[in-house]
C-alpha positions as CSV (number, residue, x, y, z in Angstrom):
1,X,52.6,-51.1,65.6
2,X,55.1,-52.1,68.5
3,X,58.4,-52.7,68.0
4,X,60.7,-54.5,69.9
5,X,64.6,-53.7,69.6
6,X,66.9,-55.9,70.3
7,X,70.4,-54.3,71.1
8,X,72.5,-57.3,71.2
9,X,71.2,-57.2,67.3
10,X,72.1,-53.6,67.1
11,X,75.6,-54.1,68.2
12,X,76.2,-57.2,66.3
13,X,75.0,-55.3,62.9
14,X,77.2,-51.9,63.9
15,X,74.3,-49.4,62.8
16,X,72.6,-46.5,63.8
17,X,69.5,-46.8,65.9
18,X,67.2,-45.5,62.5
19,X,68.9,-48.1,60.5
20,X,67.8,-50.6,62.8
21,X,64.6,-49.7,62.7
22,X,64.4,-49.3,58.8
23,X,65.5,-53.0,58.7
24,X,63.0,-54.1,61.3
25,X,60.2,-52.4,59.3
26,X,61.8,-53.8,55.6
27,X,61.7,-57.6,57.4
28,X,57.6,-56.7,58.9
29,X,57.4,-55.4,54.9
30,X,56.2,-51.9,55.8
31,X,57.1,-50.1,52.5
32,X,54.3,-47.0,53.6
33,X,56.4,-46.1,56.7
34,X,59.7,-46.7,55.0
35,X,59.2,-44.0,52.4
36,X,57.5,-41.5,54.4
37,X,59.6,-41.4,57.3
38,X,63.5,-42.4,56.9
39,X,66.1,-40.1,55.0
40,X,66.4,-41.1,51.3
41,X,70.4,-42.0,51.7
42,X,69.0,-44.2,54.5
43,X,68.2,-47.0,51.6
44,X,71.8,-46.3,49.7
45,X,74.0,-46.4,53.1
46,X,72.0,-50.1,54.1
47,X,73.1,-51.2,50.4
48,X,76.4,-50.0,50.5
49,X,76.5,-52.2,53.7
50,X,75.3,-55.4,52.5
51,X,71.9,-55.2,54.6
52,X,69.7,-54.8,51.8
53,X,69.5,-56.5,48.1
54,X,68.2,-53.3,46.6
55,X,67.0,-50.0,47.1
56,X,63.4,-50.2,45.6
57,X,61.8,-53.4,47.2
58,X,63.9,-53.0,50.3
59,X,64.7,-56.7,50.3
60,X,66.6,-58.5,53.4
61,X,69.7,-60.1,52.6
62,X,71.1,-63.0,54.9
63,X,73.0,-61.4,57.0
64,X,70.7,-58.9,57.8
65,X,67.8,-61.6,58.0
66,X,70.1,-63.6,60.6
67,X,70.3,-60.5,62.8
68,X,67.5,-59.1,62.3
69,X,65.4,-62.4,63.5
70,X,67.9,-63.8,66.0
71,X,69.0,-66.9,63.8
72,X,69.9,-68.9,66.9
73,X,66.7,-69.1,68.7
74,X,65.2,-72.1,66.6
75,X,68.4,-73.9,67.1
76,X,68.5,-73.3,70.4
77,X,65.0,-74.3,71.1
78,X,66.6,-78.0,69.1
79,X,68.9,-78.5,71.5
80,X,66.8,-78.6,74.3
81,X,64.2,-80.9,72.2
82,X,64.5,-84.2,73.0
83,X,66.2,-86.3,70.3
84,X,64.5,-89.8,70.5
85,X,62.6,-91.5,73.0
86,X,61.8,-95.6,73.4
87,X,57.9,-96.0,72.7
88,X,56.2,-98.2,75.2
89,X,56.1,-100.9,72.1
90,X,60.0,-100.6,72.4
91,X,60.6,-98.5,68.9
92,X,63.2,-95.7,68.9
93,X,61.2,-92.5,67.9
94,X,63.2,-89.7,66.4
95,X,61.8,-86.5,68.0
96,X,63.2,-83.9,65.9
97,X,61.3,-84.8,62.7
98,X,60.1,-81.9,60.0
99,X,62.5,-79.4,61.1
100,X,61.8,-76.9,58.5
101,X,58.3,-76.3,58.8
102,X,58.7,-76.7,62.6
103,X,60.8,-73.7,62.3
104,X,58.4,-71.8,60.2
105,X,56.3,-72.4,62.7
106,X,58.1,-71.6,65.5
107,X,59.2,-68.3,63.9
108,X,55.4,-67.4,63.9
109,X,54.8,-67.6,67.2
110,X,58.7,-66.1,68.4
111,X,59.5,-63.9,66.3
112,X,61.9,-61.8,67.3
113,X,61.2,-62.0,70.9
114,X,64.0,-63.2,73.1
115,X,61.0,-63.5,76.3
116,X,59.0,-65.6,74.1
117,X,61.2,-67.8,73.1
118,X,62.6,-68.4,77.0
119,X,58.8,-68.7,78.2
120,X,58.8,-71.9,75.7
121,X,61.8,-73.3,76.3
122,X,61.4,-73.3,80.2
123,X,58.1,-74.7,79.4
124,X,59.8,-77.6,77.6
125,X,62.0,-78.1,79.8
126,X,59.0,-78.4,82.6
127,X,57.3,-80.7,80.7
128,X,60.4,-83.0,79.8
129,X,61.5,-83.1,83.7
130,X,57.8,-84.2,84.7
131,X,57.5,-86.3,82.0
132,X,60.9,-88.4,83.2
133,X,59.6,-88.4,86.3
134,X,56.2,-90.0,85.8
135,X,57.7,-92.1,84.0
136,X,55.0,-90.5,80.7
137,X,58.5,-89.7,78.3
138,X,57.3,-92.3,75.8
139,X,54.4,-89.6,74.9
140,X,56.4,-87.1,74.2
141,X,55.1,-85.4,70.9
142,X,57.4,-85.0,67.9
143,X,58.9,-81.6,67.2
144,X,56.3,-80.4,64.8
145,X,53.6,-81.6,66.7
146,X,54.4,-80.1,69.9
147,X,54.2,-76.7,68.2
148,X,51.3,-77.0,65.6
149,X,49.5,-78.2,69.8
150,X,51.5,-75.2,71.5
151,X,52.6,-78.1,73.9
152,X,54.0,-75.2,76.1
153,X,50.9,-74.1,77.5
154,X,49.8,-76.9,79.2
155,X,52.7,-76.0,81.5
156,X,52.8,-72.7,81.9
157,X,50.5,-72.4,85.1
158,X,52.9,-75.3,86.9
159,X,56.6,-74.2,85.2
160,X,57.6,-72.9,88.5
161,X,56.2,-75.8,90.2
162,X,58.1,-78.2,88.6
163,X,61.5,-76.7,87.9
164,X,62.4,-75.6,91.6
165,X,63.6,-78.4,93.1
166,X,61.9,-79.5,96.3
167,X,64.2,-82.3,97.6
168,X,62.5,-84.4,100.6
169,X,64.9,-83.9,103.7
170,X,62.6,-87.0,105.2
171,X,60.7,-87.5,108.1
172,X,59.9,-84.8,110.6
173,X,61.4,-82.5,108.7
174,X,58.7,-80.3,107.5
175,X,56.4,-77.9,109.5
176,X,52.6,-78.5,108.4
């Protein structure tokens, strides 16, 4: 099993490195490795603390859930979403449609992973600046759709590509 620590998480909940760990392995629902290998006080102390509902199932709370998963990804990837675009039959299209199972969704494939979630949203972002300047914006998949399709990989070989700017200085400028 890998595990990835996130210590912007760590400071934000004000534990110890093991507690961490025990509520990382509580939220992946590892009860084997949570009784063989923490201190028994570990449970009590994460209770006393509000991290944990109680000490036999070893149950997030909210606050511990929020931290633990990085609560602001999803709504971060939102923001960048496009809200609505103008079909090419001239209807307003609201993209952000389904937001709840979109964010089940996009919790499966993120995680907890800060990289993953910038590879997509730079993806996004790739394919929304192409797609306004092909004039293609009117195809833009709805939120839910663009996940369930993992839209973001048909950009990832050309993000780079289309992000840096390459503004035309005009003629004779360039060395071939």
């Amino acid at each position: 099993m890998l595990i990835t620590l996130n210590t912007d998480s760590i400071k934000q909940l004000n534990v110890r490195l093991e507690h961490y760990i025990f509520l990382l392995l509580a939220a992946e629902q590892k009860q084997d490795l949570l009784d063989g290998y923490f201190p028994k006080d570990t449970k009590d102390i994460l209770l006393k603390e509000g991290l944990i509902e109680n000490v036999e199932e070893c149950k997030l709370t909210e606050k511990a859930k929020n931290i633990v998963y990085g609560d602001n990804l999803f709504k971060e990837f939102v923001n960048e979403f496009p809200q609505k675009v103008t079909r090419t039959d001239g209807t307003v299209d609201f993209l952000r449609t389904d937001l709840v199972n979109a964010e089940n969704l996009y919790l499966s494939y993120v995680g907890r992973s800060r990289d993953k979630h910038n590879h997509i949203i730079k993806c996004l972002k790739a394919e929304i600046k192409q797609r306004e300047g092909n004039g293609s914006m009117p195809y833009m998949k709805r939120i839910f759709t663009w996940l369930a399709s993992k839209g973001w990989q048909s950009y990832e070989d050309i993000v780079d590509e289309v992000l840096t700017s390459n503004k035309d200085l005009g003629y004779g400028t360039t060395l071939v």
